[in-house]
C-alpha positions, 0 to 999 in steps of 0.5 A, a space after each residue: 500500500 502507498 503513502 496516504 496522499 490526503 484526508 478525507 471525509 466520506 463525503 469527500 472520498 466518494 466526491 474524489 472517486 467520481 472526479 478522478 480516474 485513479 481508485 483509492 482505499 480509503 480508511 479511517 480518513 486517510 486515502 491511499 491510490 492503487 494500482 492498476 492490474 494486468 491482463 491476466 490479473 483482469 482475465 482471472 477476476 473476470 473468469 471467476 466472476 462468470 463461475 461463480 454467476 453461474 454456480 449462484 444464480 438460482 441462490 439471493 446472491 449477487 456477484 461484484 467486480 473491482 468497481 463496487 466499493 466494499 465497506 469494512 464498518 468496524 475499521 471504517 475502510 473502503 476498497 474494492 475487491 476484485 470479486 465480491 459475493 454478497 448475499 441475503 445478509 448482505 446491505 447495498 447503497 448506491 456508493 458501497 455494499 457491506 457483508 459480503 459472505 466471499 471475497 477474492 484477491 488475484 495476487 500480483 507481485 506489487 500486492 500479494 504481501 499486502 493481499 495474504 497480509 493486513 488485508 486479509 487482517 481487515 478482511 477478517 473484521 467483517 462478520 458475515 465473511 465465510 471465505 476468501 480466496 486468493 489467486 495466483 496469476 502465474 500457474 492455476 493455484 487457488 488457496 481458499 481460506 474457510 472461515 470455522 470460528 470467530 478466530 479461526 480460519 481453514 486454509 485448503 489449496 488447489 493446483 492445476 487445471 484439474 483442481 476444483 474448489 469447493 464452496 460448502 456453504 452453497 454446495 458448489 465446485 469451481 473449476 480451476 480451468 474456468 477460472 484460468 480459462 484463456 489466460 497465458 501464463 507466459 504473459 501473467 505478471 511475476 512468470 519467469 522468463 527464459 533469458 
């Protein structure tokens, strides 16, 4: 995360969002820009976006990209997931949703320190949050962490395009090669290449 560049009120915060193309976290006043994402970090979100759409279509669940605002009230922060699942529990405004039940990251080698760290701490904060899910872009890796106390956190891995994962609450597979469906892995941010 960067160096906060100001201080903000909410009102202020959602003014700033609207006038500027550039997003920005925003927690307990201070306001912090962030980063843009690759193609493959774009494709990935996107796959598991139409995954999930499809395994919760006849369930009272929604599917958001990184362009709703999450709000975490506890810590007073906004941000913007790159997939967030919201369901029956859940509330909507027209600037932010709250209580999401899934919440999905695509690592990236500029953010996968702050995505497995104090992210997931402030993730955590949030009640209703039942699984989180962190993606790798250069190979098909998932590791899925289930939440099995108020303090307790279950982590299960998947790799390769014949791993599935399964989400219990909804009985659901997701298929790692819908999730990593077209993406080149020569291309994704952090691959190694040959010299």
């Amino acid at each position: 995360m960067q160096q906060p560049i100001l201080k903000l009120s909410h009102t202020d915060y959602f003014a700033l969002e609207c006038e500027t193309d550039q997003r920005h976290e925003y927690l307990a006043g201070e306001v912090f820009a962030m980063a843009g994402g690759s193609e493959s970090h774009a494709l990935i979100s996107s796959n598991a976006i139409a995954a999930l759409s499809l395994s919760l279509r006849d369930r009272p669940c929604r599917v958001y990209g990184s362009d709703m605002r999450l709000y975490i009230h506890s810590i007073d922060k906004f941000c913007y997931p790159d997939v967030t699942v919201l369901c029956e529990e859940g509330k909507r405004s027209m600037h932010y949703i709250e209580s999401p039940v899934l919440l999905i990251e695509t690592l990236s080698p500029n953010t996968e320190s702050y995505d497995r760290g104090l992210k997931f701490e402030h993730y955590r904060q949030i009640d209703s949050l039942r699984y989180y899910l962190l993606l790798t872009q250069d190979r098909p890796h998932a590791e899925l962490f289930t939440r099995a106390s108020e303090t307790a956190w279950v982590l299960s891995e998947c790799s390769g395009m014949g791993g599935e994962l399964l989400l219990s609450q909804w009985n659901i597979r997701l298929p790692l090669q819908e999730i990593y469906r077209l993406v080149d892995f020569s291309q994704s941010e952090g691959a190694i290449q040959p010299a």
